[in-house]
C-alpha positions in Angstrom: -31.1 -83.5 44.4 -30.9 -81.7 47.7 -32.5 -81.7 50.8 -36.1 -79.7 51.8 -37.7 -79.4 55.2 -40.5 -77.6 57.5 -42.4 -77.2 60.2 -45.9 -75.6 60.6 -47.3 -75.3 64.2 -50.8 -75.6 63.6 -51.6 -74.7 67.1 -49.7 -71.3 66.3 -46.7 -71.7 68.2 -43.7 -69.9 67.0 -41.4 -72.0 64.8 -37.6 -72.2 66.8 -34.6 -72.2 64.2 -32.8 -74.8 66.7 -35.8 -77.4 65.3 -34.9 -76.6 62.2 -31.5 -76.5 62.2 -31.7 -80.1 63.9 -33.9 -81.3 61.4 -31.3 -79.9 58.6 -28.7 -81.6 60.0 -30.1 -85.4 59.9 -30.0 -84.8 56.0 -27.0 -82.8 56.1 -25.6 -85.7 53.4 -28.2 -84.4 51.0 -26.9 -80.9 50.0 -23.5 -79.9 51.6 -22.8 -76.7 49.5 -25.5 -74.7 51.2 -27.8 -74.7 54.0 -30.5 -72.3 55.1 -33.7 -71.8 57.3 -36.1 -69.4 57.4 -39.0 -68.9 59.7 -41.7 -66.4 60.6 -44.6 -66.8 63.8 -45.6 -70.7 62.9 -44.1 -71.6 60.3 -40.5 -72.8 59.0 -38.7 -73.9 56.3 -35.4 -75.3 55.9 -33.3 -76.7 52.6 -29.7 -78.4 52.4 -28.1 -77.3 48.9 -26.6 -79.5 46.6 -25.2 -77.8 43.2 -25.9 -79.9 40.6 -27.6 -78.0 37.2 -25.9 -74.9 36.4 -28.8 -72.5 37.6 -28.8 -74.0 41.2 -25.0 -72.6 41.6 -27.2 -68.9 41.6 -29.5 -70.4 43.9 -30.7 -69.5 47.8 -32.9 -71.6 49.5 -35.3 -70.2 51.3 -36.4 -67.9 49.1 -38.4 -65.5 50.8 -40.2 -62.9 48.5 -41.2 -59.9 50.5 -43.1 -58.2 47.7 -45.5 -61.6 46.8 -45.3 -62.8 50.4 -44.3 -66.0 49.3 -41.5 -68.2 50.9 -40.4 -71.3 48.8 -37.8 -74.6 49.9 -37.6 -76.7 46.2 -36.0 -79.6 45.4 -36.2 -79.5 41.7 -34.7 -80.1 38.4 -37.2 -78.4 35.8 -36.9 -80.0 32.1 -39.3 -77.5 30.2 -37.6 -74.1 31.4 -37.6 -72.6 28.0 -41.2 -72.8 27.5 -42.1 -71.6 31.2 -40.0 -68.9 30.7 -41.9 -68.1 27.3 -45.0 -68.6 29.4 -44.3 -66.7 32.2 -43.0 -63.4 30.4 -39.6 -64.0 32.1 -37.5 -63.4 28.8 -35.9 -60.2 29.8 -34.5 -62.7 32.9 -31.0 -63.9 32.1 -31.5 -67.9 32.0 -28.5 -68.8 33.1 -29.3 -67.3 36.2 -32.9 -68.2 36.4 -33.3 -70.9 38.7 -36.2 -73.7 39.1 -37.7 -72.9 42.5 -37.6 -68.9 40.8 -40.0 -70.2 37.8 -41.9 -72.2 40.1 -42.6 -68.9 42.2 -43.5 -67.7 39.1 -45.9 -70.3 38.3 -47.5 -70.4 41.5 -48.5 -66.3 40.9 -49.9 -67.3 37.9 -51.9 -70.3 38.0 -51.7 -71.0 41.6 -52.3 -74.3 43.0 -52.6 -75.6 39.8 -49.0 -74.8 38.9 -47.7 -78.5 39.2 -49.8 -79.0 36.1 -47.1 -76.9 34.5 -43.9 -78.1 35.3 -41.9 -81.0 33.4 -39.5 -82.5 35.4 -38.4 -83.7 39.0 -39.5 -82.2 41.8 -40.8 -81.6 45.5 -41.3 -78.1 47.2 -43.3 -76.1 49.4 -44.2 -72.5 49.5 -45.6 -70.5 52.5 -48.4 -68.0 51.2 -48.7 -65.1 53.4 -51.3 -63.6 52.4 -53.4 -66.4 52.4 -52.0 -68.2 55.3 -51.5 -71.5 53.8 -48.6 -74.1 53.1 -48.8 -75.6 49.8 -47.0 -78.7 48.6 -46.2 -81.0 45.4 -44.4 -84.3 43.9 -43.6 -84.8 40.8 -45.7 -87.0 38.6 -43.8 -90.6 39.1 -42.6 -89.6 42.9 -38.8 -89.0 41.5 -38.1 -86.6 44.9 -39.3 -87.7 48.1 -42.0 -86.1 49.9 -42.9 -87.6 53.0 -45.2 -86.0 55.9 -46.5 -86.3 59.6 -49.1 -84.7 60.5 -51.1 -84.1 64.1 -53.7 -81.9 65.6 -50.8 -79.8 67.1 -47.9 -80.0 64.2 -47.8 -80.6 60.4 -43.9 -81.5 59.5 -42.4 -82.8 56.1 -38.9 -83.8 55.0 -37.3 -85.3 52.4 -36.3 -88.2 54.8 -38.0 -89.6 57.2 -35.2 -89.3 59.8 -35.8 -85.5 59.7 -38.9 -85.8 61.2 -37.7 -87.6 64.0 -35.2 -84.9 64.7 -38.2 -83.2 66.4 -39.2 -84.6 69.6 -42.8 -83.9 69.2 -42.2 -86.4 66.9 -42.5 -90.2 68.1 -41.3 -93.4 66.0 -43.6 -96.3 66.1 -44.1 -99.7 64.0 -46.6 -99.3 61.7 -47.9 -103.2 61.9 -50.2 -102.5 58.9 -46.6 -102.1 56.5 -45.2 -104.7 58.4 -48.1 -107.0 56.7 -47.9 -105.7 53.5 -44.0 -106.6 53.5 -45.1 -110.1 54.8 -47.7 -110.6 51.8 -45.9 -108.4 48.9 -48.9 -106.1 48.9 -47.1 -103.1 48.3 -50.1 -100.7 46.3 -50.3 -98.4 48.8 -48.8 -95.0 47.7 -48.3 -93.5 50.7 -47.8 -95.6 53.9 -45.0 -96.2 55.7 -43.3 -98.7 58.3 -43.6 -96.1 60.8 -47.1 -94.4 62.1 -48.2 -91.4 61.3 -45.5 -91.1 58.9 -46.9 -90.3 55.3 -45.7 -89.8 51.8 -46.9 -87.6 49.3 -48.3 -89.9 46.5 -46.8 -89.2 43.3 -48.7 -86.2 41.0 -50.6 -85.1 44.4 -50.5 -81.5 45.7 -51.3 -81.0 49.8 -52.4 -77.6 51.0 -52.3 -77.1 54.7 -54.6 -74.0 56.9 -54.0 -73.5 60.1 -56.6 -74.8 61.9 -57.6 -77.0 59.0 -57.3 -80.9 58.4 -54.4 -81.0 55.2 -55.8 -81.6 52.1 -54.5 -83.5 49.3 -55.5 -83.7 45.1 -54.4 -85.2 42.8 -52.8 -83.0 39.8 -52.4 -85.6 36.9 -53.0 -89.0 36.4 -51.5 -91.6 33.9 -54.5 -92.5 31.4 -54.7 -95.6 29.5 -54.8 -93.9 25.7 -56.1 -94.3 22.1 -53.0 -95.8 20.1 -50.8 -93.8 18.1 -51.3 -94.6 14.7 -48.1 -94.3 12.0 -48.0 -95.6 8.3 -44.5 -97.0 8.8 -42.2 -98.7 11.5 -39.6 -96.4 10.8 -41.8 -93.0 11.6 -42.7 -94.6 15.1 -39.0 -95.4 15.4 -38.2 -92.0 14.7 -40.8 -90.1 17.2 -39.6 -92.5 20.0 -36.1 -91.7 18.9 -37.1 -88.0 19.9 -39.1 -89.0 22.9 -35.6 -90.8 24.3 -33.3 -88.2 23.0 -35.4 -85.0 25.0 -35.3 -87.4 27.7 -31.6 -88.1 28.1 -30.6 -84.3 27.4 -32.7 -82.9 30.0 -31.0 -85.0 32.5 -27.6 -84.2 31.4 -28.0 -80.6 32.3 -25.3 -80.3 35.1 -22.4 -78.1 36.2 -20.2 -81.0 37.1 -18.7 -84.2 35.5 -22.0 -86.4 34.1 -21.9 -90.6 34.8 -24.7 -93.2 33.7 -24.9 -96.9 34.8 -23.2 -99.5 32.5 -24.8 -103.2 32.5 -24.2 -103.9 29.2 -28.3 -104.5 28.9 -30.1 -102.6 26.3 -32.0 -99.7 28.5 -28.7 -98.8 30.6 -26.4 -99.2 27.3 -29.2 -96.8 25.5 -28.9 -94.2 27.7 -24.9 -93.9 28.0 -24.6 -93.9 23.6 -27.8 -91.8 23.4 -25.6 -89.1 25.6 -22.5 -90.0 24.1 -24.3 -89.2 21.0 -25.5 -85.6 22.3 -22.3 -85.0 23.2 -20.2 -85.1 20.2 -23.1 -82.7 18.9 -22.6 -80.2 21.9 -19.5 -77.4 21.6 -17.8 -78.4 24.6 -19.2 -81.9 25.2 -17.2 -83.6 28.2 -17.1 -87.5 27.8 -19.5 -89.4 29.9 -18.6 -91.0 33.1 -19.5 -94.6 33.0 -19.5 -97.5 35.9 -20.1 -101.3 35.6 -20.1 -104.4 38.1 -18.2 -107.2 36.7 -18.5 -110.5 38.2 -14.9 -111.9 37.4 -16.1 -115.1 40.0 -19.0 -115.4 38.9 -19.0 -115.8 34.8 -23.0 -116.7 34.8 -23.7 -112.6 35.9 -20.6 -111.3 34.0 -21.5 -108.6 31.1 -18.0 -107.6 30.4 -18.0 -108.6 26.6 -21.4 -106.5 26.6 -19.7 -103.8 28.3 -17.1 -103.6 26.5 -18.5 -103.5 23.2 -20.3 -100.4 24.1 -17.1 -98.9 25.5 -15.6 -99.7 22.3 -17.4 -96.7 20.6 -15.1 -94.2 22.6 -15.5 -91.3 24.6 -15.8 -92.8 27.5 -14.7 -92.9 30.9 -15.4 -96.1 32.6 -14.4 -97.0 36.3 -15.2 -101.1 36.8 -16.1 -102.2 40.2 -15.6 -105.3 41.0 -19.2 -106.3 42.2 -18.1 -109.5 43.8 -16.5 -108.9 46.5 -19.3 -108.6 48.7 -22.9 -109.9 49.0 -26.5 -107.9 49.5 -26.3 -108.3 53.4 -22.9 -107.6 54.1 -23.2 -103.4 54.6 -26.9 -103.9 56.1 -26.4 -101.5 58.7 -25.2 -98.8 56.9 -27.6 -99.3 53.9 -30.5 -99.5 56.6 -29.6 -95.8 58.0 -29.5 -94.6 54.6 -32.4 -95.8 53.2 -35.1 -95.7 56.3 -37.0 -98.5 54.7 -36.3 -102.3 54.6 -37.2 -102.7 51.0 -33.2 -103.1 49.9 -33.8 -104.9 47.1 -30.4 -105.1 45.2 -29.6 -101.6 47.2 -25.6 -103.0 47.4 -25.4 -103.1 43.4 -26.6 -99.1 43.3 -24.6 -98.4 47.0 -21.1 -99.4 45.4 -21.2 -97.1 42.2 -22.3 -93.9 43.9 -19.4 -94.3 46.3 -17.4 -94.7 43.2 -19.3 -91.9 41.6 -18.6 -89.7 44.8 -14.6 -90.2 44.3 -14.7 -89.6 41.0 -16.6 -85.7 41.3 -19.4 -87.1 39.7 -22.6 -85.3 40.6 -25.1 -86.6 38.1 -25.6 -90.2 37.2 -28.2 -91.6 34.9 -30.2 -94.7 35.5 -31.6 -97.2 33.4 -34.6 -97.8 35.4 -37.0 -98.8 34.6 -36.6 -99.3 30.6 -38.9 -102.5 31.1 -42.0 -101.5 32.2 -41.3 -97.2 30.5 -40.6 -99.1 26.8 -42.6 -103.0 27.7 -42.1 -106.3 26.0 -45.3 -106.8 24.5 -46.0 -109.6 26.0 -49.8 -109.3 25.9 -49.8 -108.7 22.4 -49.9 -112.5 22.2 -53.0 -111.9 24.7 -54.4 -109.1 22.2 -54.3 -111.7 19.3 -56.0 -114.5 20.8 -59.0 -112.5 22.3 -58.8 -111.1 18.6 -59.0 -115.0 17.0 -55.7 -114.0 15.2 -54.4 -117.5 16.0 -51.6 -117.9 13.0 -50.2 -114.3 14.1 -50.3 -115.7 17.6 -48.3 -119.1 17.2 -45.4 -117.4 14.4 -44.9 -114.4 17.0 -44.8 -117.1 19.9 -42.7 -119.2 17.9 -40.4 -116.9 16.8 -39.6 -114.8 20.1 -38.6 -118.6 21.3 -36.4 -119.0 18.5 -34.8 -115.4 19.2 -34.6 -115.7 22.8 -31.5 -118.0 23.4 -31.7 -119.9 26.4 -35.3 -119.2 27.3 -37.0 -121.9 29.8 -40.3 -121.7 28.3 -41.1 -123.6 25.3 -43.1 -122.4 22.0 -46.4 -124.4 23.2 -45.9 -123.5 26.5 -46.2 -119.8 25.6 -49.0 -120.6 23.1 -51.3 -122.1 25.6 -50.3 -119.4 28.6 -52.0 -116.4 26.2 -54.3 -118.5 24.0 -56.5 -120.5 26.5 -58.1 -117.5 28.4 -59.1 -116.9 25.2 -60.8 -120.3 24.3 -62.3 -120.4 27.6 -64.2 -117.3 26.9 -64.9 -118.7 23.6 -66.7 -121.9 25.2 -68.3 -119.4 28.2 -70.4 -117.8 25.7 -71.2 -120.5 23.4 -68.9 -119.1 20.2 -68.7 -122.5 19.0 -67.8 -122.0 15.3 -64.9 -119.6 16.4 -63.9 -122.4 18.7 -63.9 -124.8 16.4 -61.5 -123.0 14.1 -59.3 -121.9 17.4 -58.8 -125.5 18.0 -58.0 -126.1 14.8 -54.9 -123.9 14.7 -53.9 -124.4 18.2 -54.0 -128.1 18.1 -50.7 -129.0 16.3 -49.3 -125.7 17.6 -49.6 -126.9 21.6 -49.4 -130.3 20.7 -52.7 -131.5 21.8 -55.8 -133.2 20.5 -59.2 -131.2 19.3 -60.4 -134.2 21.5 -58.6 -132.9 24.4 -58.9 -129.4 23.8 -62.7 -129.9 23.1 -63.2 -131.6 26.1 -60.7 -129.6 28.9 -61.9 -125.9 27.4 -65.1 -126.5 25.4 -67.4 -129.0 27.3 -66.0 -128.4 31.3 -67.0 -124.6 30.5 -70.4 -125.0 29.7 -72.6 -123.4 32.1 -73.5 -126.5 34.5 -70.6 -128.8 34.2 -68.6 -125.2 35.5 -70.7 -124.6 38.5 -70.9 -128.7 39.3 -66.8 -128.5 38.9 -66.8 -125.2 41.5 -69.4 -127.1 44.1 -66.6 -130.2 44.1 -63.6 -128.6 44.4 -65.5 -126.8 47.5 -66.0 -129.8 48.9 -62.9 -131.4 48.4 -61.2 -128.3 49.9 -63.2 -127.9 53.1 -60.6 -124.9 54.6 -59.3 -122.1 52.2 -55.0 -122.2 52.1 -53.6 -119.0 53.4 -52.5 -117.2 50.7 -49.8 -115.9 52.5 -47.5 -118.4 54.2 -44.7 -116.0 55.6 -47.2 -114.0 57.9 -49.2 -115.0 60.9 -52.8 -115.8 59.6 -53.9 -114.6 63.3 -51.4 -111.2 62.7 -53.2 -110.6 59.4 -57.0 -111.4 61.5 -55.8 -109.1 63.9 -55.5 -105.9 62.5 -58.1 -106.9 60.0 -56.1 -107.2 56.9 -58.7 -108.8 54.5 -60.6 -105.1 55.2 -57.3 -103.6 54.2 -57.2 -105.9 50.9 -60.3 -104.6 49.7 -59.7 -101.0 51.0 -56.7 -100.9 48.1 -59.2 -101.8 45.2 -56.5 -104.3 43.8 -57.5 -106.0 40.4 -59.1 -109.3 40.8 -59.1 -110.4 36.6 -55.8 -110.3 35.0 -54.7 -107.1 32.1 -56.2 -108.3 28.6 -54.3 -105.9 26.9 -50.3 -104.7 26.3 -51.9 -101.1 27.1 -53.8 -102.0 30.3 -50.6 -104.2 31.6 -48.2 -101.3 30.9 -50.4 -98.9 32.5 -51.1 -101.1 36.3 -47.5 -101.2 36.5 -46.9 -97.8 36.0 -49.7 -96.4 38.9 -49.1 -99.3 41.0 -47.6 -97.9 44.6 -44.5 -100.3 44.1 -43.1 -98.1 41.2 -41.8 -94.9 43.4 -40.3 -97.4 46.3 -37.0 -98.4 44.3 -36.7 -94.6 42.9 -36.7 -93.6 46.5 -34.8 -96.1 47.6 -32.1 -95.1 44.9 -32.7 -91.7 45.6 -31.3 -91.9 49.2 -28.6 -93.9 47.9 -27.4 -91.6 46.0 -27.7 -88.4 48.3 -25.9 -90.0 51.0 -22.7 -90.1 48.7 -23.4 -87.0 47.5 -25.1 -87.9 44.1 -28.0 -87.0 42.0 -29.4 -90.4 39.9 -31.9 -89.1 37.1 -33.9 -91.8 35.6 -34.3 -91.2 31.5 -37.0 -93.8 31.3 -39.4 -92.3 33.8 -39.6 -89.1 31.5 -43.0 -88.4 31.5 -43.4 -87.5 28.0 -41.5 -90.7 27.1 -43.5 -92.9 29.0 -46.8 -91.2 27.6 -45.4 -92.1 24.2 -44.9 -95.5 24.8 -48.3 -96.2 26.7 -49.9 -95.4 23.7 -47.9 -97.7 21.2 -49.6 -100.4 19.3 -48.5 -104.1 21.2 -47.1 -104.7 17.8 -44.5 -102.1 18.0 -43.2 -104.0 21.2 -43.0 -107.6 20.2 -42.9 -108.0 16.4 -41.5 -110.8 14.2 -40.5 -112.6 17.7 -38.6 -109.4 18.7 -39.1 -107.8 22.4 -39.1 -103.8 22.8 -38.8 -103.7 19.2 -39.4 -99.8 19.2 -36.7 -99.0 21.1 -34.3 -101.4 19.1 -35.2 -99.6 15.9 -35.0 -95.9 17.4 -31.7 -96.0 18.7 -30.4 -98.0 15.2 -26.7 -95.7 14.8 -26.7 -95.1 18.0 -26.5 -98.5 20.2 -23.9 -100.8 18.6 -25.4 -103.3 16.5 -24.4 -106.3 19.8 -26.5 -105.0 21.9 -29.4 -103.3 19.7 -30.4 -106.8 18.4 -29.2 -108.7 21.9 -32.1 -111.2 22.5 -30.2 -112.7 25.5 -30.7 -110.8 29.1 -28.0 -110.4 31.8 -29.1 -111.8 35.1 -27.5 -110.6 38.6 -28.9 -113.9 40.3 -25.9 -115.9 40.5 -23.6 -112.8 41.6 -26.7 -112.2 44.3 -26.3 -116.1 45.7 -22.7 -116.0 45.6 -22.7 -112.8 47.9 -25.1 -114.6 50.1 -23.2 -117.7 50.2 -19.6 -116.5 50.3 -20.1 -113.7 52.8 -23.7 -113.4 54.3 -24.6 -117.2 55.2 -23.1 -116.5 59.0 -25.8 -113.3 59.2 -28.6 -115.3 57.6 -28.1 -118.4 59.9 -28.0 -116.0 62.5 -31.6 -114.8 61.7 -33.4 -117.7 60.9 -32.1 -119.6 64.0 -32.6 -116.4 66.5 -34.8 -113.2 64.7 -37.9 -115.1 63.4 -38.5 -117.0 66.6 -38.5 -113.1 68.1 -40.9 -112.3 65.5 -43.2 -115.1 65.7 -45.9 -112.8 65.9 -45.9 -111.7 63.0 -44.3 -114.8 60.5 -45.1 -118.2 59.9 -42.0 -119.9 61.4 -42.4 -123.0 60.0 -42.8 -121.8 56.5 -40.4 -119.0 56.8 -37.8 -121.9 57.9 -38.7 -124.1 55.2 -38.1 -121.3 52.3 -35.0 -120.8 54.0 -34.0 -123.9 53.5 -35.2 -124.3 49.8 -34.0 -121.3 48.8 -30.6 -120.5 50.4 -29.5 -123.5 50.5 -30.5 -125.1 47.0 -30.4 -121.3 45.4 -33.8 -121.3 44.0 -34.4 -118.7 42.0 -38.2 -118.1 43.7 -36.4 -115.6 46.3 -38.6 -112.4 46.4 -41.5 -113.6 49.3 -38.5 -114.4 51.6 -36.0 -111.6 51.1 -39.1 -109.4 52.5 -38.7 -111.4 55.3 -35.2 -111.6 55.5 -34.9 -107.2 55.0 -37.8 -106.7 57.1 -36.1 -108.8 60.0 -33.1 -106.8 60.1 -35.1 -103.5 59.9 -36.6 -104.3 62.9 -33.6 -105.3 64.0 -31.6 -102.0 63.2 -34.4 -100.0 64.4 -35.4 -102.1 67.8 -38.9 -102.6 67.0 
């Protein structure tokens, strides 16, 4: 993790090292080892340094190559360097002092502006082509570096932070209202919008390339395709190729020069990650014992993991630092957690803000994540989905049935899940008159959801027939003479305003629900929401000084899993099945077959509660009446009171309303 920066005049004014240097030092937190610029007529590029693998301690950026007439600022951490340097002819090239953004030149004379397709890893860079007089750019293929853009008739700037680019006075900062009601509704698909105007980001596995005197233009490099499943013979050889998948993944990101921490919950995907290095480490010569750091919630037993913790701890070679996680609640740093992330979308931001401080005392530079294991690995959910459009009804009710059983504590009951992923099913039966297979559906699902073939015959056979569907449809019209607005904590004349229904259909967003464990996976993965938390951990972590690295968003890993059979996800009533059976000698039995899940909920209320509830009366009594504009006061105030004050667990729709207040707050929009 470090910092990159530049400026290209595209009305061929001369670059001035003072706009760069000011630009550098608004991200002067991301790389304090080195710092350089570097311009030439029009264009400039800056970089702040911060060591991290062992190559980058050779490396000098700018790196200006007088003999290709190429200039390159990287932020980068390359995870296929042995086969690029194969590739590339580099093997005369000592490795160890090889560095990323030097194979990345590399790749660029070779293949050009399809070099991105080459490189495995995290990254973001730009290189200044002489001889062609063009800027080219990239991001990684899940948006693990930050990339963001602003772009005018007269000046094309970028940044790994936005508040770079408002270290250039050319530079204004404005509301963007259209983010502002995508906050509001929690449509958050778009991949590269911001709150502020003409303020981009790169989407994830896109490439820009920049003329003077030509509009930017941006392609897309890869995309994330839903795939043919992998077929095995046995559970144990997906286990095993999954086991490899994970295993590449964490050792890539444990490349470092400096002490190497991972996140502890005590859940499987963060307790995966620090055994799976532990592991690699007792099989490395010199293998320094991993860094770990937990929250505990002493005061609050309902989020408290400790026993979990502590069982993985037990295994040795370890050395943890606890931090007390209730001490303090999600609002009570806003300030400085708005100025460090630029963006309002804080989520649980205190959790990650707490252990990179502690990281940062402790000379830890890398720290491993385990985001996002749920969506990378999946539950399988719609496997129960997959069987009952595939009339596999007694596979349908023993899997349901059993993940109930093995899920202690779960709300939901057996039926409950039965009917949830088997009636879309019979109502498609009934739509298109499959009445033999309905019969027998209703025949196994009737004792299983406890209802009557009457019932079911009646509510999902006969009220889908062609004319008694279209009757129901004219009815409920006319008893619902005005449509509800789907969004009660914005405006409804905001939203008509800047035309946000256009806007809606603009993003393309699927209408019909996923069918499929494959096609479920895969929406979450490309949806625009995925990169927001990454970069809002990612600017976490650089203002103390830290680089997080995220095992699960290995692409290869997460290509692996797209392509699973559902089965190998939820089997015999068993969630993420595959990655409980690959990391068997690994994760400590406790946690491998854990079917409970830790929750932060009850340490979030108590923060709110115990230290926050001053701020938050403060906002709802004085902010949203300022922002009436924009909110629905009297629904905002009423999900206030329902879910502050009687701790609902339904909190997401208003903490975008509470964040978003105090980022226009912080920022005096």
């Amino acid at each position: 993790m470090s910092g990159i920066l530049g400026i290209l005049y595209r009305d061929e004014r001369p670059v001035l090292a003072s706009e760069l240097q000011a630009m550098s030092a608004a991200i002067a937190h991301r790389g304090q080892d080195d710092e350089g610029i570097w311009h030439l007529g029009s264009i400039g590029l800056g970089h702040r340094m911060l060591w991290t693998t062992p190559e980058s301690l050779h490396e000098k950026l700018p790196t200006f190559q007088k003999s290709k007439q190429l200039t390159i600022t990287a932020d980068v951490r390359l995870d296929n360097r042995p086969e690029l340097i194969s590739q590339l002819d580099l093997r005369h090239d000592s490795p160890q002092t090889l560095t990323d953004s030097e194979l990345i030149l590399a790749s660029y004379e070779r293949w050009g502006k399809a070099c991105p397709e080459h490189l495995l890893g995290d990254f973001a860079f730009a290189i200044w082509d002489e001889s062609t007089q063009q800027l080219f750019c990239a991001r990684d293929h899940f948006g693990i570096r930050p990339f963001y853009f602003f772009n005018s008739s007269r000046l094309f700037a970028f940044a790994s932070e936005i508040k770079a680019l408002f270290a250039l006075k050319d530079i204004p900062s404005e509301l963007n209202e259209i983010r502002v009601a995508d906050y509001l509704t929690g449509t958050l698909d778009d991949p590269a919008i911001t709150l502020y105007k003409n303020i981009w980001r790169l989407p994830s596995a896109h490439s820009l390339t920049l003329a003077i005197g030509q509009p930017p233009r941006q392609s897309r490099y890869w995309a994330l395709e839903q795939s043919t499943e992998i077929y095995h013979r046995t559970d144990e050889a997906y286990a095993e190729e999954y086991r490899h998948y994970f295993e590449e993944a964490v050792r890539c990101r444990m490349r470092s020069a400096y002490p190497v921490g991972a996140h502890l919950s005590g859940g499987l995907d963060s307790s995966s990650v620090a055994c799976m290095a532990r592991h690699l480490n007792q099989q490395a010569v010199n293998g320094l014992p991993i860094h770990t750091f937990s929250h505990t919630y002493p005061d609050v037993p309902a989020s408290d993991e400790s026993d979990f913790i502590q069982i993985v701890l037990n295994q040795g070679d370890f050395i943890h630092h606890d931090i007390k996680g209730d001490g303090l609640g999600p609002l009570t740093e806003w300030k400085t957690l708005f100025s460090v992330t630029d963006d309002s979308l804080i989520g649980n931001a205190y959790f990650n803000w707490i252990v990179n401080c502690s990281a940062q005392k402790n000379n830890v530079r890398v720290l491993m994540s385990g985001f996002d294991g749920d969506t990378t690995v999946g539950h399988g959910f719609l496997y129960l989905t997959e069987l009952a459009y595939a009339q596999q009804w007694p596979t349908l009710i023993q899997e349901a049935t059993q993940f109930i059983q093995q899920s202690k504590g779960a709300e939901a009951s057996a039926s409950s899940l039965i009917c949830q992923h088997s009636l879309p099913a019979l109502k498609r039966l009934a739509q298109t008159r499959r009445w033999l297979a309905f019969a027998k559906a209703v025949q196994f699902l009737s004792p299983a959801i406890n209802a009557s073939p009457t019932r079911l015959w009646y509510e999902w056979g006969f009220k889908e027939m062609d004319g008694i569907r279209q009757w129901r449809r004219w009815r409920a019209k006319r008893r619902q003479p005005s449509t509800p607005n789907p969004y009660p904590f914005a405006n409804a004349m905001f939203l008509e305003k800047i035309h946000y229904a256009k806007r809606l259909l603009d993003l393309q967003i699927p209408s019909t629900p996923p069918q499929t464990e494959q096609e479920f996976q895969w929406r979450t993965l490309i949806s625009g929401l995925m990169v927001l938390p990454v970069e809002i951990c990612d600017r976490l972590s650089a203002s103390c000084g830290v680089e997080t690295r995220h095992p699960f968003m290995d692409k290869r890993l997460i290509e692996y899993c797209l392509a699973l059979p559902a089965r190998q996800k939820l089997n015999q009533g068993w969630s993420r099945v595959i990655l409980r059976r690959g990391m068997e000698g690994i994760l400590p039995p406790e946690i491998q077959w854990r079917s409970s899940k830790g929750s932060a909920t009850a340490a979030f209320f108590h923060g709110l509660n115990t230290y926050d509830r001053p701020l938050l009366d403060e906002i709802v009594n004085q902010d949203f009446n300022h922002l009436a504009d924009y909110l629905n006061l009297s629904h905002c105030k009423e999900s206030y009171r329902r879910t502050i004050q009687e701790e609902s667990q339904n909190i997401e729709g208003l903490w975008f309303v509470i964040t978003l207040v105090l980022w226009l707050r912080q920022f005096r929009f």
